[in-house]
N, C-alpha and C positions, 0 to 999 in steps of 0.2 A: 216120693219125697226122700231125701236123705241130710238129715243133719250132719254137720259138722259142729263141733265143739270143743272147747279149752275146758280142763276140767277147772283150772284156777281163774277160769271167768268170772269175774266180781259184774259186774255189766248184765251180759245173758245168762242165766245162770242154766248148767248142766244140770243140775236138778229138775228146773219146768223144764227141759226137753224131755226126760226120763219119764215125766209125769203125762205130759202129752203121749207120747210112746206108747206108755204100759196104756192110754184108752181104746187102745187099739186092738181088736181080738189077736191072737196070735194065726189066728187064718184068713185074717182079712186080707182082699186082693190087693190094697194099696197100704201097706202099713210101713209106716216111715220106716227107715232105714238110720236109724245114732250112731256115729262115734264120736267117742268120749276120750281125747286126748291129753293123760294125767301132764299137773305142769305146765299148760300151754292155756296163757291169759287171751282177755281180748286180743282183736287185731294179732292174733299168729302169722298171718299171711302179709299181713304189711310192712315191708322193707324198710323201715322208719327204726328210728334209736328208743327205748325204751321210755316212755313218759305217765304223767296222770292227767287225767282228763277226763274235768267235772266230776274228779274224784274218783275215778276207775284208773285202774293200773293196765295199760298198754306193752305188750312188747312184741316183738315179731319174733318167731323159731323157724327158722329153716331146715331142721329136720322133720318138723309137723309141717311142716306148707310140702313139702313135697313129697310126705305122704298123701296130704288132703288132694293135692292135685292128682297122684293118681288113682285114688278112690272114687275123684269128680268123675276123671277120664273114665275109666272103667263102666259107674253108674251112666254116664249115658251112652257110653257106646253100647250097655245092654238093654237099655230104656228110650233111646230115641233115633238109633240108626231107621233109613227107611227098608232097607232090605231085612227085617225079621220076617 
């Protein structure tokens, strides 16, 4: 599993991912994988003009979406190629 996240996520909050995370032994086979990108609210990856919505702050950062995208790429081309 590998989270993705806005640190100034008002919405999902970086924090319960952190918390989730840390239940996780440090040598467990399948321990999520967080990052925590300072700055970048909900919807970072969505193309769209900065808004609120139901009271959460929205904005898209294009220099976090295409970090996130290649950390996506990365995770599963180590995680679900069928030639391992």
């Amino acid at each position: 599993m590998q989270i993705i996240i806005g640190e100034a996520d008002d919405w999902a909050k970086a924090s319960n991912c952190r918390t989730f995370v840390d239940k996780y032994a440090a040598d467990a086979p399948h321990r999520p994988s967080l990052v925590v990108y300072p700055g970048a609210r909900h919807s970072f990856d969505s193309n769209r003009p900065a808004q609120v919505y139901y009271g959460h702050q929205l904005a898209y950062d294009p220099k976090t979406t295409a970090d996130a995208v290649e950390r996506i790429r990365k995770f599963l081309d180590e995680h679900m190629r069928a030639d391992r």
